[in-house]
N, C-alpha and C positions, 0 to 999 in steps of 0.2 A: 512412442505414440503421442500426438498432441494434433488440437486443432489447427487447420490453417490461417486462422486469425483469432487472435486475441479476447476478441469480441465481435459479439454479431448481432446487427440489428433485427427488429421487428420484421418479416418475412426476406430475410437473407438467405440464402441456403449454407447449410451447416457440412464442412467436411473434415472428416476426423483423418489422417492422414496413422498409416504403420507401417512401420518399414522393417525390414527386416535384411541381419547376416546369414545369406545362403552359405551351407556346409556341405551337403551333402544333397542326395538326390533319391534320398532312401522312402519309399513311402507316399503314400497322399496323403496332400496336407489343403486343411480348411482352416478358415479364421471367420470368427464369429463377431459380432457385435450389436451391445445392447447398451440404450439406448435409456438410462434414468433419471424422477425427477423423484428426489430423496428413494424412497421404498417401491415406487408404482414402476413397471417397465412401458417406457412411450413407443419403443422402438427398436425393430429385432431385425440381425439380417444376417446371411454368412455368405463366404465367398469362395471358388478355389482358388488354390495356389498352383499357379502353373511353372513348369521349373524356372528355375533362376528368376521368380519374380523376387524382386528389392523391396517394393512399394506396392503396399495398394488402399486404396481411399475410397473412403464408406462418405455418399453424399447422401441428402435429407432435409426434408424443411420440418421445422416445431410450427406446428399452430400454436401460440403463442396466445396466453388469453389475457385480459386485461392486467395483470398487473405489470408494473414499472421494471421490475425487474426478475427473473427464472435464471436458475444457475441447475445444471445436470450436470450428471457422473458418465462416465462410457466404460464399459468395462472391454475387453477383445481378449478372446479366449482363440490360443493356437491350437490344432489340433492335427493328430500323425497318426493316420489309420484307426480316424474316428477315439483318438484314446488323447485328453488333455495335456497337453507336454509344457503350455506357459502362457503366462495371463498378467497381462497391465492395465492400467485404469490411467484415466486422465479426466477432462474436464473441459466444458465449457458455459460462456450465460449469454443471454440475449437481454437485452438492455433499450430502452429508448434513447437513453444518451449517455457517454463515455462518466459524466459525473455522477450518478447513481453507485458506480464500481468503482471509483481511480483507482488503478494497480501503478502508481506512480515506481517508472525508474529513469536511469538515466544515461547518459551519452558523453564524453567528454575527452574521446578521442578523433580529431579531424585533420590527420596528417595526411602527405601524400599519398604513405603506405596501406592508407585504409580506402581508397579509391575500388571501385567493383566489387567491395569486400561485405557482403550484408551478414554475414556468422554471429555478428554481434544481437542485432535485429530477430535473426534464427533462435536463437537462444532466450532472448528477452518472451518472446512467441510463446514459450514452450511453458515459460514463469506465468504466462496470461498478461504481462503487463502491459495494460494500452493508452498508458501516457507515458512518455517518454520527455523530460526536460536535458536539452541541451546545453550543457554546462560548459562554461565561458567558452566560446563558438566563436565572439564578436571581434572585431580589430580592438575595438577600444571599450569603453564605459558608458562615456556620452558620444560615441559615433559607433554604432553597433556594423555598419556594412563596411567591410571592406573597401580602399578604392584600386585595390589591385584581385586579382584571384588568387597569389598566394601571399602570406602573410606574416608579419610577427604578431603576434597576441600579448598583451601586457605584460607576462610574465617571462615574454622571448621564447612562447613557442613555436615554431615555424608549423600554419596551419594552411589548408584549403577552402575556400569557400564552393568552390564546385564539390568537394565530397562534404559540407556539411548539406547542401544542395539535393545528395545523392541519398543521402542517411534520411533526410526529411521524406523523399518520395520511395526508402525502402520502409520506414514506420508506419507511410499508406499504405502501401501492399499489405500490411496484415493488421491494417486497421485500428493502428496507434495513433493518438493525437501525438502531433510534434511539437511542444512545448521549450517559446526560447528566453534562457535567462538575462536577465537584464535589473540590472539596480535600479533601484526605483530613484536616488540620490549620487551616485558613484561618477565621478570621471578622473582623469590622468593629470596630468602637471601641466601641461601646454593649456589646456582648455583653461583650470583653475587661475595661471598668470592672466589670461583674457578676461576671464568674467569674475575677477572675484569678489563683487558686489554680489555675484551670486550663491555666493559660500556662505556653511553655516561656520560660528564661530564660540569660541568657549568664552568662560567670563573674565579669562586673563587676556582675551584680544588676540588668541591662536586661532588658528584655522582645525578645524577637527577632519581628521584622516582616518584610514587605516594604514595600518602597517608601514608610512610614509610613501604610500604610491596611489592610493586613492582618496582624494578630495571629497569631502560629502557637501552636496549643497542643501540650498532652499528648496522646500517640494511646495510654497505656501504657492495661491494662485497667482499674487501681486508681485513674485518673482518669474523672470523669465525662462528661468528652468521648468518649470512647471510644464508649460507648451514645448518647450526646447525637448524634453526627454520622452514625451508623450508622440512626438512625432517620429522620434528613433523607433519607438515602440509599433506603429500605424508601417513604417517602413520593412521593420522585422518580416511583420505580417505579410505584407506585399509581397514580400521576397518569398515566402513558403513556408510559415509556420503558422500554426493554427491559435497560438495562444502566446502568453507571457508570463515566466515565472516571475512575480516582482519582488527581488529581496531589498531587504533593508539587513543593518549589522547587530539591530539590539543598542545600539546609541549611534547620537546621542538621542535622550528621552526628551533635556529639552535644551536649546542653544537661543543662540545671538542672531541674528540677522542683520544687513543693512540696507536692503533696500527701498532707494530711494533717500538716501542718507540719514535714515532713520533706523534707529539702534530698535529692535522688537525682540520678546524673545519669544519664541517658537513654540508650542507643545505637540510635537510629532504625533500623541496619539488622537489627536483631532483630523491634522489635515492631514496621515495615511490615507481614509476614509473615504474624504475629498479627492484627494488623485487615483484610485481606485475608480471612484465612480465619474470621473470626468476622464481617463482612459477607455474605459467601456465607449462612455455615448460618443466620444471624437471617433473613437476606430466603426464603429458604428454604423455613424453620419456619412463614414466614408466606404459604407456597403460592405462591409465584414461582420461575421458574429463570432469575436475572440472568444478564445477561451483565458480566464484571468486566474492565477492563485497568486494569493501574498504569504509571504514570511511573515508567520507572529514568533517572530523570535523568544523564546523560553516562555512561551505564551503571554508576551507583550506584544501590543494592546490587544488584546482578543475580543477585551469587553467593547470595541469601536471596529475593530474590522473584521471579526466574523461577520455581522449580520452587513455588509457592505458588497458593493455590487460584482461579488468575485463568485467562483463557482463551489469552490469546497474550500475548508478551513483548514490551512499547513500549518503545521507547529512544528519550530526546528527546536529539540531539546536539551536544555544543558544544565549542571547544576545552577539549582540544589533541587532541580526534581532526578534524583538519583536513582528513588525504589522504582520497584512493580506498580506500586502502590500508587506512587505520582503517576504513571504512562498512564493509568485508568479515571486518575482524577483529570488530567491533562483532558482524555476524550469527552468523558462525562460533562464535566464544567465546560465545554466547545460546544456538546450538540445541545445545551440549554442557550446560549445564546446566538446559536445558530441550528435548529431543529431539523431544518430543511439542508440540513449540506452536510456531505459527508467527510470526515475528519482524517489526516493526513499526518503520521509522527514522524518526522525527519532523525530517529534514533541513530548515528551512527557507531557501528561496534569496532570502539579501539580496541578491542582483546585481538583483533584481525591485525591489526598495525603492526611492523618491525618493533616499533620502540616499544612494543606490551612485552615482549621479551617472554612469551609464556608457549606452550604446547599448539597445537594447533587444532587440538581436541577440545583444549579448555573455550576456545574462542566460539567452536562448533556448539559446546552446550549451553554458552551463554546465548547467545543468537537463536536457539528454536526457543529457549526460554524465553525469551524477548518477542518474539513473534507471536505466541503462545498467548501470555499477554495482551498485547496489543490486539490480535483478531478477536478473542474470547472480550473483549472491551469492547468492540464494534468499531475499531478503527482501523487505517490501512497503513504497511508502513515504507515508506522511500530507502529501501537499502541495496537495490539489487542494479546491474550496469554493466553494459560493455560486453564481451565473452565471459561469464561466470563472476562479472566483477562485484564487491562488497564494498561499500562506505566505510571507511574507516575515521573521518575529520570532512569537515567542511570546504575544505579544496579537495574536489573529485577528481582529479584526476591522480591524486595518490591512493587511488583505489587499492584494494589487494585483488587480483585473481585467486581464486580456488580452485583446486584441480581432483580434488577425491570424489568420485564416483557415486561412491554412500551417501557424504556430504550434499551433493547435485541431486540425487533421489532423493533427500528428506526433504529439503527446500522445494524440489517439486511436488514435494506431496503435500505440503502445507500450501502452497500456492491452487494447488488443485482442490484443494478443501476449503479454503475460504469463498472460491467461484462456484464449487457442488454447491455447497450449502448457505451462499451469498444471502436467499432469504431470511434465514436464523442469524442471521450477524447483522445486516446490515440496511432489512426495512424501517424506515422512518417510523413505522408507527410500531416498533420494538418498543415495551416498556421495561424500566430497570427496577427489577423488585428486590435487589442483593443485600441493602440494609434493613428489609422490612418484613424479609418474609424466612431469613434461617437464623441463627444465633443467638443468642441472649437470650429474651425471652420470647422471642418468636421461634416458634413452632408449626407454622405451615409448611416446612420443608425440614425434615430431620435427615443428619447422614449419621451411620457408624460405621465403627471400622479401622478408625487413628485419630487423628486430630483435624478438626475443620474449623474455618472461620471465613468469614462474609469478607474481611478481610483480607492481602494478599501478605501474608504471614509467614515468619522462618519455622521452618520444622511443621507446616500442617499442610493443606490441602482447601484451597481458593476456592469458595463455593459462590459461582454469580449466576443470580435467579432474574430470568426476565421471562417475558409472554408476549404474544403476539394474535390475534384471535384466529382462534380454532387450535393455538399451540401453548405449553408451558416447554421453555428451554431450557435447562439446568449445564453451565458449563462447570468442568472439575479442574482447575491446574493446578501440578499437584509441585511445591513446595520442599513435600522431606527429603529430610535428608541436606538441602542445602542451606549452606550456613551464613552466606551473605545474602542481603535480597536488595544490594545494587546491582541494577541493571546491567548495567556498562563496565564489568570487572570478569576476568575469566572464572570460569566456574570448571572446579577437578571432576566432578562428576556428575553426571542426570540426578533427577528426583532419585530418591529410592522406589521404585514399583508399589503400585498397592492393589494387593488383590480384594476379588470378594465385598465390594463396598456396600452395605442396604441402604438405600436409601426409602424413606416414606414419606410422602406428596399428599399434601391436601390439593383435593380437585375439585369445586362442585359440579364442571360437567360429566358427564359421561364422557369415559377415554375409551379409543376406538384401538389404541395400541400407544406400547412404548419404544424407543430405538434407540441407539448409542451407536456413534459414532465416531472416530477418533484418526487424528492425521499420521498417529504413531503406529497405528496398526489395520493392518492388513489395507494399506492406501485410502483407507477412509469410506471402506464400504459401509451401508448401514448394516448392522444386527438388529432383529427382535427380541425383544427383552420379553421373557415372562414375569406376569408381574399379579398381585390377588390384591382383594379388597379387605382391607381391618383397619377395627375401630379406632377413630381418634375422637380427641375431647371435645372437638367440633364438629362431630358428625363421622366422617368413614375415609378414609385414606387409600391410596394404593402403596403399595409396596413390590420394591424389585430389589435386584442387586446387578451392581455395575462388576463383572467382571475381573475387570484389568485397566490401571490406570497406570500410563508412562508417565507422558508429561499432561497434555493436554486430552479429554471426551469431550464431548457433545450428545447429553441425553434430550430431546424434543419429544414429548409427551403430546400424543394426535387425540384432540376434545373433540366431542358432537359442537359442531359452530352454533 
């Protein structure tokens, strides 16, 4: 079961799509579906099944009220002589614009063999993601179109431009941005021999590269790269992408220059900024409204091109932000100097890779932990691609596939709980109360039960306190049990379980109810919590207890507004 697009606008019509393997022909059978926005039901309706139906799709509009962005749950309930036999859930949100939610993933296969092939697209659907960046697509660096239809690509892969063509107008169909990557400084040997007045240079008088195949130039305005790669960029567009990933490599921070036969040297975190916001108004000028992200590589420069005229803040990460710990200072320190955009970790899980050399289970529990993390932070994260594919390194297309079943339905079910509950994660006017309001000597928020810390801690249970008016959020990730708290390392086993947690909440309003929520259990339906009022040293508290914590809860605490 999953919607037919990714995301839906402001009076779109909504279609939940379930399909079904015919077995038998034993019985009547109904299917039901509801229709909710956290606890309240918007929308109810059933249908019969008539024999051998495969397919059937529940359409619907949301009156949709003012705010920016509504994320809902669906649940559809099978039914065989009126008696329950089986029940999924999924998810969808309606949004004013793709950037309020980026479910960033990606593409980076465009060979012949992928030609009428959208399973990739299908699939990406199903995760919610509705931005898609195009990973190296281009003939070259600094000449992004091809001048034949088929191709060598830099690295000698033999690609298509009519199926990256074909991928771009299958991402419209379920109403993904198509996003194409292109270095913001990057081109090949041939171009470099030509222009290399317009190279940047080190202080021994080399030429700075990568890997000995890509050249980085000048991005400054008074080099003619500057206009030269901007125009690739305007071209991109023209040809059928909606936007542009702009990476950079993380150096150099600062070089040589000669243009104009004048030695200058450079500080890239200045004029990123600059060609950021002089890409925007050229594509512009020339009647488009791109969509822009940059690479703040290991969160450089972020303090100059978050608040720049891009659409959300990417951060591709790499030591020495290792822990839990750094992914959440990573988002935290982003959305202060960018409040208004929403934040993007480019984590990718080498426990996935050949060369991790580890189980395939260890890989698995690292990755919900890491996602766990990152959503419960209010960030979003780039790891998912292609048929089932995983990031493993920074060149995509040595993606890993996963093929487990289990695996596939957790990842779905975390992806459908970040879009249910999109407003608890990911409204701008979220406030984070996680150092201020449980541990030490703060006592507005008390847990028992194990060990807890405001902090994301080895051996306890991550307590992150924020609010939102009319709400208090309290997220749990829970920690025990594991023994490393690097991110990016296989992990032998889940948290340990922890039952039974009380927690006690100072509220001064009146609470109208309590809920708990979680992606680990039972697909992320809400629960009502019972919960009483007793005394604290500031007046009167509520008290509940949290059940069952796997990895990740979500308790949202409903105030009189």
């Amino acid at each position: 079961m999953y919607p037919s697009k990714s995301q839906y606008r402001p009076g779109e019509k909504v279609e939940i799509i379930a399909t079904f393997e015919v077995t038998d022909d034993l019985g009547n059978y109904t299917v039901s579906c509801t229709v909710l926005n956290f606890y309240d039901i918007l929308y109810k309706t059933e249908k019969e099944l008539k024999l051998h139906d495969e397919k059937v799709v529940f359409e619907f509009n949301i009156e949709k009220n003012e705010k920016e962005m509504m994320g809902f749950g669906v649940e559809v309930d099978l039914y065989r002589n009126n008696e329950k036999i089986n029940s999924l859930s999924t998810s969808f949100d309606i949004t004013e614009s793709w950037k309020l939610a980026p479910r960033y993933g990606f593409l980076s296969d465009f060979f012949d063999r992928d030609k009428n092939d959208d399973k990739d697209l299908v699939q990406l659907n199903k995760y919610h993601i509705n931005v898609v960046q195009f990973y190296d697509w281009m003939y070259r660096h600094h000449e992004l179109l091809p001048p034949t239809n088929s191709f060598a690509d830099p690295l000698g892969r033999n690609l298509s431009i009519d199926v990256v063509k074909q991928k771009i107008d299958y991402a419209h169909k379920f109403g993904m941005m198509a996003i194409a990557y292109g270095a913001v400084y990057g081109c090949e040997k041939e171009f470099y021999e030509e222009h290399k007045v317009w190279a940047l240079y080190k202080n021994d008088g080399t030429v700075f590269d990568l890997i000995n195949l890509i050249y980085i130039m000048d991005i400054s305005k008074k080099c003619g790269w500057h206009d030269h790669i901007i125009s690739e960029f305007l071209k991109a567009i023209k040809f059928g992408f909606d936007g542009i990933h702009m990476d950079q490599y993380g150096f150099p921070k600062e070089a040589l220059s000669v243009t104009d036969q004048v030695k200058k040297i450079r500080k890239l975190r200045d004029e990123f900024t600059v060609l950021i916001n002089d890409t925007r108004e050229y594509i512009e000028k020339n009647g488009y409204k791109p969509a822009l992200i940059f690479n703040a590589v290991n969160n450089w420069p972020i303090d100059t091109v978050a608040s720049a005229k891009q659409d959300v803040v990417y951060i591709e990460v790499w030591p020495p932000n290792d822990t839990y710990q750094d992914l959440y200072n990573l988002i935290t320190n982003a959305k202060k100097y960018a409040p208004d955009k929403q934040v993007i970790l480019a984590a990718y899980m080498e426990p996935f890779s050949k060369r991790s050399n580890i189980p395939i289970e260890y890989a698995e529990n690292a990755t919900i932990m890491v996602m766990a993390t990152i959503f419960a932070s209010g960030g979003f994260h780039l790891l998912l691609g292609e048929l089932n594919g995983i990031l493993t390194e920074a060149y995509y297309p040595n993606y890993t596939t996963i093929d487990s079943e289990r695996f596939i339905r957790e990842l779905r079910d975390y992806y459908d709980f970040i879009v249910r509950y999109e407003e608890f994660l990911y409204d701008f006017n979220i406030v984070d109360n996680t150092m201020t309001y449980t541990g030490g000597i703060n006592t507005e928020y008390v847990f028992k039960g194990t060990k807890f810390s405001p902090k994301a801690e080895k051996n306890s249970v991550w307590t992150l306190v924020k609010e939102k008016e009319g709400y208090k959020i309290i997220h749990l990730v829970n920690f025990t049990g594991v023994q490393s708290m690097k991110w990016n390392e296989g992990k032998e086993i889940r948290p340990k379980i922890i039952n039974n947690i009380e927690a006690t909440v100072l509220v001064a309003e009146s609470v109208k109810g309590v809920y708990l929520a979680s992606p680990d259990i039972d697909s992320g339906k809400p629960k009502k919590l019972d919960y009483e009022y007793v005394p604290h040293e500031h007046g009167k508290a509520i008290r509940f207890v949290i059940p069952e914590l796997r990895v990740w809860d979500m308790v949202y605490i409903v105030c009189e507004s």
